[in-house]
KEGU-311254 format. One line per field, with one value per residue (C-alpha): residue number from 1; x, y, z. Coordinates in nm, 3 decimals, always signed. Example, Ala and Ser with C-alpha at 12.3 -4.5 7.8 and 13.67 -1.06 7.14 Angstrom:
! residues 2
resi: (1	2);
x: (+1.230	+1.367);
y: (-0.450	-0.106);
z: (+0.780	+0.714);
END
This chain:
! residues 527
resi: (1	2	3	4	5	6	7	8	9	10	11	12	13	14	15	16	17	18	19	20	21	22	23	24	25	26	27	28	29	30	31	32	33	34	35	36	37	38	39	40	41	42	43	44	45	46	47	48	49	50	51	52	53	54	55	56	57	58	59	60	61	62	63	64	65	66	67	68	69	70	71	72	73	74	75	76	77	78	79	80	81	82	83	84	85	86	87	88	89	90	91	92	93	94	95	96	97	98	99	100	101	102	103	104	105	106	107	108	109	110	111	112	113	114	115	116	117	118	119	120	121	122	123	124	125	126	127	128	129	130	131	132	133	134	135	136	137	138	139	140	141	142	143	144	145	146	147	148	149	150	151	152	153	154	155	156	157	158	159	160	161	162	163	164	165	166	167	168	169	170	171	172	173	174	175	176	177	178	179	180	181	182	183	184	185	186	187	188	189	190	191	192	193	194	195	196	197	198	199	200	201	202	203	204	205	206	207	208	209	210	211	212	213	214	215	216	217	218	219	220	221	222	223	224	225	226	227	228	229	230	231	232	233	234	235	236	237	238	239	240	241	242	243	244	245	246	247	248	249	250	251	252	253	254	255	256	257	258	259	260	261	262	263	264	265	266	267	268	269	270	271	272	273	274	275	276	277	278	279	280	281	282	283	284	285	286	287	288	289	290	291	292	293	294	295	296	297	298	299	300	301	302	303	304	305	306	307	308	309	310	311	312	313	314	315	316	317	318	319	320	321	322	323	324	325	326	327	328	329	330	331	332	333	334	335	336	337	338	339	340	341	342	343	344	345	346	347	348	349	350	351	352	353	354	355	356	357	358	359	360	361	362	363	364	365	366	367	368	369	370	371	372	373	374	375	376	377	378	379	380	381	382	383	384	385	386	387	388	389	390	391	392	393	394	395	396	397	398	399	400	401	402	403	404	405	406	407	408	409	410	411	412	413	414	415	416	417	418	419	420	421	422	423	424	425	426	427	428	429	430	431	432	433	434	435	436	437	438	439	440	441	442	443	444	445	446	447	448	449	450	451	452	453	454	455	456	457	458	459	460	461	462	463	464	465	466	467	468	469	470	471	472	473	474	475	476	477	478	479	480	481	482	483	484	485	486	487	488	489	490	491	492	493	494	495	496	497	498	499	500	501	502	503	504	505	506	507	508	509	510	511	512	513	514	515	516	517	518	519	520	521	522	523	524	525	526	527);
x: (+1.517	+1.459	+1.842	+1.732	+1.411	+1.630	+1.873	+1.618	+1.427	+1.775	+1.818	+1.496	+1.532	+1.889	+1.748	+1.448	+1.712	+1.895	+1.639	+1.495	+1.870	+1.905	+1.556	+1.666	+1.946	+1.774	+1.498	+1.796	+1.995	+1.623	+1.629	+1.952	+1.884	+1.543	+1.737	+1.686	+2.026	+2.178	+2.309	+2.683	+2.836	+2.543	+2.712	+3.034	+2.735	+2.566	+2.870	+2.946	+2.578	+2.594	+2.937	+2.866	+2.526	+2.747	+3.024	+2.926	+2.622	+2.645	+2.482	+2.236	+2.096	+1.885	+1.720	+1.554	+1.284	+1.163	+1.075	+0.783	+0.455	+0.456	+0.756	+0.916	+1.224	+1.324	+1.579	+1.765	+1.957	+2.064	+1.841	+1.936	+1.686	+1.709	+1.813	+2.111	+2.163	+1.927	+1.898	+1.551	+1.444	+1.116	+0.916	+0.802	+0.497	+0.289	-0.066	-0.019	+0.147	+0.505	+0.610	+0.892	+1.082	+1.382	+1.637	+1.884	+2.277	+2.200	+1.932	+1.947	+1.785	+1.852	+1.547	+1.424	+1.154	+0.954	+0.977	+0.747	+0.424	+0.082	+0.114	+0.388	+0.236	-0.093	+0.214	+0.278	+0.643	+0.709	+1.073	+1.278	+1.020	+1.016	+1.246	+1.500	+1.870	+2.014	+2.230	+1.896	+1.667	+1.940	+1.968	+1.569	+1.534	+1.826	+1.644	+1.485	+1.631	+1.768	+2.018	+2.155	+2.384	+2.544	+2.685	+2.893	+3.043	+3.273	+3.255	+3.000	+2.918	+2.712	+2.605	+2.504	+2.218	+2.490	+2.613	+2.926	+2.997	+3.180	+3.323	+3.410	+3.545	+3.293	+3.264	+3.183	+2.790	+2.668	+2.661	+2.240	+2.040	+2.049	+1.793	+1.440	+1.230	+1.314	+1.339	+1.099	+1.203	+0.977	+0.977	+0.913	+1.218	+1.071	+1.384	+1.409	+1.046	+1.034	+1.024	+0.717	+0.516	+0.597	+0.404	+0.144	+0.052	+0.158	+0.367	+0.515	+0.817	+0.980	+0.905	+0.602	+0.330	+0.025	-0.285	-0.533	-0.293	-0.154	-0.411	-0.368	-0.004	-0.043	-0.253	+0.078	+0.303	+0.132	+0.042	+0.411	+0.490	+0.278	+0.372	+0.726	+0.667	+0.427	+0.590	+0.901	+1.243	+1.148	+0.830	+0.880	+0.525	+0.261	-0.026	-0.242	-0.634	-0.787	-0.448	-0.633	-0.376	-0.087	-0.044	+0.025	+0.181	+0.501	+0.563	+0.576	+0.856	+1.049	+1.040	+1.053	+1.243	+1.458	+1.535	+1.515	+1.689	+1.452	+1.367	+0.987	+0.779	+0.454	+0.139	-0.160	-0.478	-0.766	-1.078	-0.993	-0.801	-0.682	-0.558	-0.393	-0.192	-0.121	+0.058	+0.246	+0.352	+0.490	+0.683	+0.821	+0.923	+1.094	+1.302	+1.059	+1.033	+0.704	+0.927	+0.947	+0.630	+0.338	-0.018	-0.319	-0.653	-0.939	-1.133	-0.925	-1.174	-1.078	-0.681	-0.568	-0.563	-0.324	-0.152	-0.101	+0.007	+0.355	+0.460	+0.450	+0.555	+0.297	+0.139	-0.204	-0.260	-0.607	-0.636	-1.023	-1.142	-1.516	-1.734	-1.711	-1.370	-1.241	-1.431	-1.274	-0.925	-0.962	-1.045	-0.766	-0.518	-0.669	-0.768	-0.411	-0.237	-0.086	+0.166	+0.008	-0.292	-0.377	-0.671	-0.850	-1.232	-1.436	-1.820	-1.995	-2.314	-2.425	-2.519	-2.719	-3.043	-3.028	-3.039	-3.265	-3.511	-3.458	-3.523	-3.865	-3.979	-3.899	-4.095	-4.417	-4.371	-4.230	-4.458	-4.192	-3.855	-3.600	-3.389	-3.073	-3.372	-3.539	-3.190	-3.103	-3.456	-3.390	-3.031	-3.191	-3.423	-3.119	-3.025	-2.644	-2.577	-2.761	-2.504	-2.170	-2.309	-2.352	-1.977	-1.890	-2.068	-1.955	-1.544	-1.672	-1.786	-1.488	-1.246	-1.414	-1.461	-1.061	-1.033	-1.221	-1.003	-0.664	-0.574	-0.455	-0.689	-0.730	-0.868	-0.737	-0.730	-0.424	-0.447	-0.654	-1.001	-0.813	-0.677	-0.986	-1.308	-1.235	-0.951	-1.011	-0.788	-0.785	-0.427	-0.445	-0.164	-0.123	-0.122	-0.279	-0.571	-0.748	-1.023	-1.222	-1.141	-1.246	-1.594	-1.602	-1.552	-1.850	-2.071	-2.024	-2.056	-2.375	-2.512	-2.386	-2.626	-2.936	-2.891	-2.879	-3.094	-2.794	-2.885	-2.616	-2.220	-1.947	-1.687	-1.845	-1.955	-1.675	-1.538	-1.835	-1.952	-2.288	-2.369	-2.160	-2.312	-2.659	-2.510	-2.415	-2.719	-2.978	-2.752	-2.530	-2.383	-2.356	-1.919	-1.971	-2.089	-1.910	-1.563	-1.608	-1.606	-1.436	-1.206	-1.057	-1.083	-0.869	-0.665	-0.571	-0.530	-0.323	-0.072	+0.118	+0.178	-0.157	-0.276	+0.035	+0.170	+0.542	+0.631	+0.497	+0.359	+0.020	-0.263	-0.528	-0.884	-1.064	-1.342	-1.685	-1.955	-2.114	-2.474	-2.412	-2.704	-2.829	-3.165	-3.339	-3.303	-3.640	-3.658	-3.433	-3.174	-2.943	-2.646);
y: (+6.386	+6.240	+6.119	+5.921	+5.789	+5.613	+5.429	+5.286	+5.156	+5.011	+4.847	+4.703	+4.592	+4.430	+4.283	+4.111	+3.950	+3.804	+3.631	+3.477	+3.372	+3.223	+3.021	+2.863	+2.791	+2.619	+2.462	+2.279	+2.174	+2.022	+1.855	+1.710	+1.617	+1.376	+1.277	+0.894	+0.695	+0.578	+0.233	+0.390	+0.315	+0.063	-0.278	-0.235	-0.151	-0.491	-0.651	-0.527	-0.628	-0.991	-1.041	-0.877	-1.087	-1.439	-1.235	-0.927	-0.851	-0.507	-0.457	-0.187	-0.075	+0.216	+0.313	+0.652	+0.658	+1.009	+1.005	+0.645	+0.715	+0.354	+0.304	+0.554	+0.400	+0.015	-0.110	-0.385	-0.589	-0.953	-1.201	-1.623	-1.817	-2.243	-2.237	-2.011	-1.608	-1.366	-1.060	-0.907	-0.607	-0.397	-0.208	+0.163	+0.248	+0.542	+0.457	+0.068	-0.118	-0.234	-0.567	-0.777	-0.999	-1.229	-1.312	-1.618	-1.569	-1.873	-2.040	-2.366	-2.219	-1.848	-1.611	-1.485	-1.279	-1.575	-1.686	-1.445	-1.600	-1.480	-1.276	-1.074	-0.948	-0.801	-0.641	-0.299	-0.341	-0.543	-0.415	-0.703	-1.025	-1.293	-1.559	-1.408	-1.370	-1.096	-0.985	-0.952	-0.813	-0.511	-0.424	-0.415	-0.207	+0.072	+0.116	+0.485	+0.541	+0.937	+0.802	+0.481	+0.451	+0.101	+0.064	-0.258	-0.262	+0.070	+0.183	+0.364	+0.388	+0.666	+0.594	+0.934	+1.049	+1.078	+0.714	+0.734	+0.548	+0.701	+0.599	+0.696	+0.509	+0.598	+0.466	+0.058	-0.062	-0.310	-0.629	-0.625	-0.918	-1.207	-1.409	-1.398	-1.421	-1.137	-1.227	-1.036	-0.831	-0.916	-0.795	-1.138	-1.347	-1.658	-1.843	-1.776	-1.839	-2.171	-2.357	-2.153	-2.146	-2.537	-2.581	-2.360	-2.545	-2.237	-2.439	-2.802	-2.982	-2.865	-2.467	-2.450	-2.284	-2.468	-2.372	-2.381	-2.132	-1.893	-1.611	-1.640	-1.618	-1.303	-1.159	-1.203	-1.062	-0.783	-0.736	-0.741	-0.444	-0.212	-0.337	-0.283	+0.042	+0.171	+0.076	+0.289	+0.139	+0.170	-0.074	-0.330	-0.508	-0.637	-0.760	-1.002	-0.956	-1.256	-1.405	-1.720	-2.025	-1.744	-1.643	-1.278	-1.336	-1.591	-1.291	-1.044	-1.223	-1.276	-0.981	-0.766	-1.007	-1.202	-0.984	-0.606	-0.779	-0.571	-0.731	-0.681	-0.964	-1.051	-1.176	-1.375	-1.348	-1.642	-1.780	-2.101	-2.285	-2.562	-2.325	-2.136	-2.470	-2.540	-2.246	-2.242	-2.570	-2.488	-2.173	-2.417	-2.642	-2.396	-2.266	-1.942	-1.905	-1.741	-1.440	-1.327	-1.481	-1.649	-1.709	-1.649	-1.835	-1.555	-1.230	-0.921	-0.715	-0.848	-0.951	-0.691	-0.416	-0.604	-0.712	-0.402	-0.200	-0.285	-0.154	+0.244	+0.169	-0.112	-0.174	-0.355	-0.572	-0.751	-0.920	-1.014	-1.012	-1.101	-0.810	-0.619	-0.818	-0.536	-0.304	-0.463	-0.469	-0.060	-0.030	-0.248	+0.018	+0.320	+0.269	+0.157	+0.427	+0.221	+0.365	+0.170	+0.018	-0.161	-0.367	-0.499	-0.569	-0.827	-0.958	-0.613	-0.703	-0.496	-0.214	-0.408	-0.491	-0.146	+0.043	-0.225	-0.112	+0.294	+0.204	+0.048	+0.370	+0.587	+0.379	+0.415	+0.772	+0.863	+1.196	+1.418	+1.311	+1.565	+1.477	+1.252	+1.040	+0.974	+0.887	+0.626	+0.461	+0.454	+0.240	+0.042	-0.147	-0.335	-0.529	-0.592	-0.193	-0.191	-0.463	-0.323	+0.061	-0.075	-0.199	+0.134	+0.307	+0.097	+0.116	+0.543	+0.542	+0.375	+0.578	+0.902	+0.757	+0.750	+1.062	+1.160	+1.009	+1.166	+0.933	+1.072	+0.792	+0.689	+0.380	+0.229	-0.043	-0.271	-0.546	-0.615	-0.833	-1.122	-1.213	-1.072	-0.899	-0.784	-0.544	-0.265	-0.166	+0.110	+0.296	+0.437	+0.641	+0.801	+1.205	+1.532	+1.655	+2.044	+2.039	+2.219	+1.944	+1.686	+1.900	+1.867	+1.511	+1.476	+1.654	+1.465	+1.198	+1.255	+1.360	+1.009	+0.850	+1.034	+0.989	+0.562	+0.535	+0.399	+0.372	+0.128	+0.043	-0.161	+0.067	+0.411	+0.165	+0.069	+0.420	+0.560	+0.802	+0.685	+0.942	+1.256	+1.186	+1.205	+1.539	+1.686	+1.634	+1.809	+2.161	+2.088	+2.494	+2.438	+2.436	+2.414	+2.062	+1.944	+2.036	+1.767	+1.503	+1.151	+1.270	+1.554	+1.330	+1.043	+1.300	+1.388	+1.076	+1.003	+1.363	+1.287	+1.633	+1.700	+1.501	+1.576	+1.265	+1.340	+1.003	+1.032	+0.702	+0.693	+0.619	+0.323	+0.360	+0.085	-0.115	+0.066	-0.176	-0.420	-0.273	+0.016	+0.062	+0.367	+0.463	+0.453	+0.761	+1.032	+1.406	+1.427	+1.195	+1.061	+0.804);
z: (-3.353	-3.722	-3.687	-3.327	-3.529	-3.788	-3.548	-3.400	-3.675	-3.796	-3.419	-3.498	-3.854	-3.696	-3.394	-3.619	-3.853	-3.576	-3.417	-3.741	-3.814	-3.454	-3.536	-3.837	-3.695	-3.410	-3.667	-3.853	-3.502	-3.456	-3.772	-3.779	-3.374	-3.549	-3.853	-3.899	-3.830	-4.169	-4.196	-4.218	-3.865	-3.747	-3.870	-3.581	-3.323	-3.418	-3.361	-3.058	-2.888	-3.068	-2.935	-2.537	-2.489	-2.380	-2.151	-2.016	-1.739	-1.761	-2.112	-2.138	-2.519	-2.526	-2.881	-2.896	-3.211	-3.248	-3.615	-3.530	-3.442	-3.293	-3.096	-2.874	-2.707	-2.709	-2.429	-2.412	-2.149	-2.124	-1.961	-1.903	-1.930	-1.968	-2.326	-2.245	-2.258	-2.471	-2.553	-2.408	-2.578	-2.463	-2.661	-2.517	-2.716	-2.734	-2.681	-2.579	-2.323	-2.348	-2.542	-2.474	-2.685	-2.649	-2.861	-2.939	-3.030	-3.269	-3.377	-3.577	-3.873	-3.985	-3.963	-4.286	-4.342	-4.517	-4.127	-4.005	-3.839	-3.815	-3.507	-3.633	-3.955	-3.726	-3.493	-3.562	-3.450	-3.788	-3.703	-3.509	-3.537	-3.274	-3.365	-3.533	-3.445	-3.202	-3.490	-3.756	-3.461	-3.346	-3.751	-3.757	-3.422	-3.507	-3.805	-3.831	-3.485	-3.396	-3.148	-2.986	-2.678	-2.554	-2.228	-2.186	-1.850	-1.837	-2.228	-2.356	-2.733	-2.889	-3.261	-3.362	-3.686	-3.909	-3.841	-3.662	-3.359	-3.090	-2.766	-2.413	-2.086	-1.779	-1.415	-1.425	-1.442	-1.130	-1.336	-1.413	-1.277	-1.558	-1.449	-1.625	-1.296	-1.058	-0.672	-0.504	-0.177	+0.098	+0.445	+0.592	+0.525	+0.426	+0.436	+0.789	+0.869	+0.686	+1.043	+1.224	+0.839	+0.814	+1.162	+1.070	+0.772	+0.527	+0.312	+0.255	+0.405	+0.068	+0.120	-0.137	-0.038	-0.009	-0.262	-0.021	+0.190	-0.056	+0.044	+0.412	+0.306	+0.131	+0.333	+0.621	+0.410	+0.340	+0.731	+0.789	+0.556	+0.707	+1.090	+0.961	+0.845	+1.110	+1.440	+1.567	+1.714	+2.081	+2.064	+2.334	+2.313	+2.048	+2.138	+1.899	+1.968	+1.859	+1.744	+1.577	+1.500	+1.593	+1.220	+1.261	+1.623	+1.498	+1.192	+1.387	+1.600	+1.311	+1.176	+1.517	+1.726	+1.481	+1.186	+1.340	+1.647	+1.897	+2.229	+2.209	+2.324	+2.134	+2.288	+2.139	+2.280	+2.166	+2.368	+2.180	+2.399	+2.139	+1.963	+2.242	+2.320	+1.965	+1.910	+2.218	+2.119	+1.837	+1.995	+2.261	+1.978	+1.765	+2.078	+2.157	+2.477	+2.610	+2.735	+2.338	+2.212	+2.456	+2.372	+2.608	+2.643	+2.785	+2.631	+2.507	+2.703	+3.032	+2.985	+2.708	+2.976	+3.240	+2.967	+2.824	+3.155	+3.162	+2.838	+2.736	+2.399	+2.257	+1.965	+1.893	+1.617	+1.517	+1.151	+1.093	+1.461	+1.428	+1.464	+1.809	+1.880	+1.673	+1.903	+2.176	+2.060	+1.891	+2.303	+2.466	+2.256	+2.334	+2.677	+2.737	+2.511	+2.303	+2.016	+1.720	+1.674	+1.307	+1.286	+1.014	+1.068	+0.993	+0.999	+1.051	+1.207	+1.471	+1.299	+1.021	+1.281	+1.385	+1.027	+0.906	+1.195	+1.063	+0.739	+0.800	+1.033	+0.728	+0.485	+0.740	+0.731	+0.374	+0.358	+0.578	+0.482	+0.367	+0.088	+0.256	+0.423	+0.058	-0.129	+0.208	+0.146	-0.188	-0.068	+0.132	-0.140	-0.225	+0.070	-0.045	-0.095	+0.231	+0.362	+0.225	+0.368	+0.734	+0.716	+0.604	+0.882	+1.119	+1.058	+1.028	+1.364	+1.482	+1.309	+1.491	+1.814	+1.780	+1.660	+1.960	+2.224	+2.054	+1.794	+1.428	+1.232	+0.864	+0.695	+0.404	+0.194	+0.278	+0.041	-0.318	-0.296	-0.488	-0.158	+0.097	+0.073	+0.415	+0.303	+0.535	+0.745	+1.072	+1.169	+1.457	+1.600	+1.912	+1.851	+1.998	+1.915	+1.980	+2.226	+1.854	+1.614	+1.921	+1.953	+1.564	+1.524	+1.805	+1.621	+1.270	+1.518	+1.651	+1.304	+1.201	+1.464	+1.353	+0.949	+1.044	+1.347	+1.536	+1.884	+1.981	+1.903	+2.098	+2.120	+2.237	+2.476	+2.601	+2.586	+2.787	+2.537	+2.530	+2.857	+2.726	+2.358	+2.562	+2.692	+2.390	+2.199	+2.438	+2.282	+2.001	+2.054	+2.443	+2.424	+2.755	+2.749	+2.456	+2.648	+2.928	+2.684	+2.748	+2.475	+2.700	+3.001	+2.809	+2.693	+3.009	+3.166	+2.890	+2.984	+3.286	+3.392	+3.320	+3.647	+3.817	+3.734	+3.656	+3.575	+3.278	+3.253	+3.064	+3.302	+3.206	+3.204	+3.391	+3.240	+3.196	+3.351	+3.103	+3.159	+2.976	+2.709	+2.517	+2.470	+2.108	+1.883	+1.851	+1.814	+2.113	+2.042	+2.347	+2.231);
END
């Protein structure tokens, strides 16, 4: 036993020595792995970047500095520019945004460091000063470096912390882009669409865009990224509710019809009518004929659903239709089925009257409020919070009276306020919903109606839910009643074999009559 009690304590005495040895060990590998670069080795390195900035396009320098508390990496690449070819290298700090500097092969006068200027000395990157030579600025930057690599084409060179420079053939670099100002990618091929933007007004007979046009301009190119990413190959029809001068209608033939090659047709709806036979004009002119792009004079409540009957794939599109347009055109889609349905809304004012009118009840009667009523009379002493709520509301209530009828819905903001204020913006997309998350979104819906004293709203309306809302809210726990919703009904109008329909085709709802009202809210609300 006493023999068994000293091997161990030997295994353990051995075991302990061997992992402090393999420690130091690893503590010196660490060292040596942080150790500053020496200026041994670095001079044939200079050279080599000095002499590949004029020939090569496949230059890449990457300088790791783990030893500065400043700088942690600096990369470099070749960039030409007016005055000829540079060397561009950007500064990765730690706690401040990147800087970039450029750098000449010659300059007229050589950089000293009596040269420096103002700026430099306050720049904590004192290493590799603006205005001095590639050959001085590479020296500066390598200095108190742990490792540099250089990739010219299909060598690579490693300079290493003890200074010597090493070097290895691997598989060729793309030649880098030289230029200074990137081209930007855009889903709208401008080039293309030069002709239908030139009619439009978007930009001048020379391609520039026109100042007092550049936001409508971003504001389509944007638009066009998320119509090219939302729709699916086998769309054959968008329709434009409340298509305006035709903006959004001509892109979306370009980029459907012309650069995706798809034979969709596109459809603008406007009551203008000058506008109507401005844009077909210019379609006509351009060689469009109106069997790939046509614009309609009338209402999107009364043509969208014709319109929209011959196509089981379409998608609706509405950019800043003017306050229940939107209602009408969130309707036209999902009345009609449609696949997609992106609009972006605009002038919110018909819930504004009604919460105006709830707010000044609750002031009369301030003694019985619960604790939700007091903070939204509190909002509404400021009349712009009280402005910028009611639009939110309103796209809400929209969003769940899609939710309702089967739609997988989100809102989100599609482009900054630099451009528009109006940068909301609802996705709708066809999907199946549970007859309980239906019930649910009813529910939050009703509840929605009683916080704002909406009694009112365009597109529950149109879908008819002001009569099953009524129904619901005499017994929010009858399921009974909340399971012959409009929802279900649409739903199943919308499910061919559902109805017996084995055609599959998606059945359209017809138009709810225009004297459709709801009552005001009380105790007993009915919506």
């Amino acid at each position: 036993m006493l023999l068994l009690d000293v091997a161990i304590f030997r295994l353990i005495i051995t075991s302990v020595y061997i992992c402090s040895g393999f420690q130091h060990y690893e503590a010196r590998r660490g060292l040596q792995r942080l150790r500053a670069i020496t200026q041994e080795g670095t001079n044939e390195l200079v050279q080599l970047v000095t002499s590949s900035v004029t020939r090569s396009n496949g230059l890449l320098l990457d300088i790791e500095r783990a030893n500065d508390p400043q700088v942690k990496s600096i990369r470099g690449r070749v960039v030409e520019l007016k005055k000829g070819c540079v060397l561009q290298l950007t500064f990765k700090r730690r706690l401040a945004c990147d800087l970039v500097k450029n750098y000449e092969t010659h300059r007229k006068k050589k950089w000293s460091p009596n040269d420096k200027r103002e700026e430099d000395s306050l720049d904590p990157l004192a290493a590799a000063p603006r205005g001095a030579e590639i050959q001085t600025a590479v020296t500066m930057a390598i200095e108190n470096a742990t490792r540099v690599k250089l990739v010219v084409e299909d060598t690579e060179w490693i300079l290493s912390a003890s200074g010597q420079l090493s070097q290895k053939q691997i598989a060729r670099r793309e030649p880098s882009v030289r230029t200074h100002d990137r081209i930007k990618h855009r889903t709208l091929d401008e080039e293309m669409a030069r002709a239908f933007m030139q009619g439009l007004g978007l930009v001048d007979d020379n391609g520039r865009v026109r100042p007092a046009k550049q936001r409508k301009l971003s504001q389509i190119r944007q638009f066009c990224e998320i119509l090219q990413n939302s729709v699916s190959d086998d769309v054959d029809l968008v329709l434009d509710a409340g298509s305006g001068a035709g903006y959004l209608s001509f892109a979306a033939h370009q980029i459907l019809g012309v650069q995706r090659k798809k034979k969709v047709k596109i459809i603008g709806i406007e009551r203008r009518a000058q506008l109507v036979q401005n844009a077909n004009n210019l379609a006509r002119s351009l060689g469009i004929d109106s069997a790939q792009l046509e614009f309609i004079c009338g209402d999107i409540l009364h043509l969208a659903s014709s319109i929209l009957e011959s196509s089981n794939n379409a998608v609706v599109i509405a950019l800043h239709a003017c306050d229940t347009a939107t209602d009408e055109a969130l309707h036209a889609g999902l009345s009609a089925n449609a696949m997609t349905i992106l609009v972006s809304p605009c002038c919110h004012k018909e819930l504004r009257p009604q919460i105006d009118r709830h707010l000044s009840s609750l002031r009369k009667n301030q003694t019985h409020l619960d604790d939700g009523q007091l903070a939204f009379l509190e909002l509404g002493r400021n009349g712009l919070l009280v402005e910028r709520h009611a639009e939110t509301v309103t796209d809400l209530v929209r969003m769940l009276l899609c939710q309702i009828v089967g739609y997988d819905t989100q809102i989100t903001e599609w482009i900054g306020t630099d451009h528009t204020h109006k940068n909301a913006l609802i996705i709708a997309k066809r999907g199946n919903t549970k007859r309980a998350t239906i019930a649910e979104k009813r529910r939050r819906l009703t509840s929605i109606a009683r916080h704002y004293g909406i009694t009112h709203q365009k597109l529950a309306i149109l879908l008819g839910e002001d009569k099953l809302l009524s129904t619901i809210l005499r017994d929010d726990n009858d399921e009974d009643a909340i399971s012959v919703s409009s929802a279900n009904l649409l739903l199943r109008r919308r499910s061919g074999v559902n109805n017996g329909d084995i055609s599959g085709k998606a059945r359209r709802l017809p138009l709810p009559p225009s004297s459709l009202s709801f009552t005001p809210l009380d105790d007993d609300i009915e919506w």
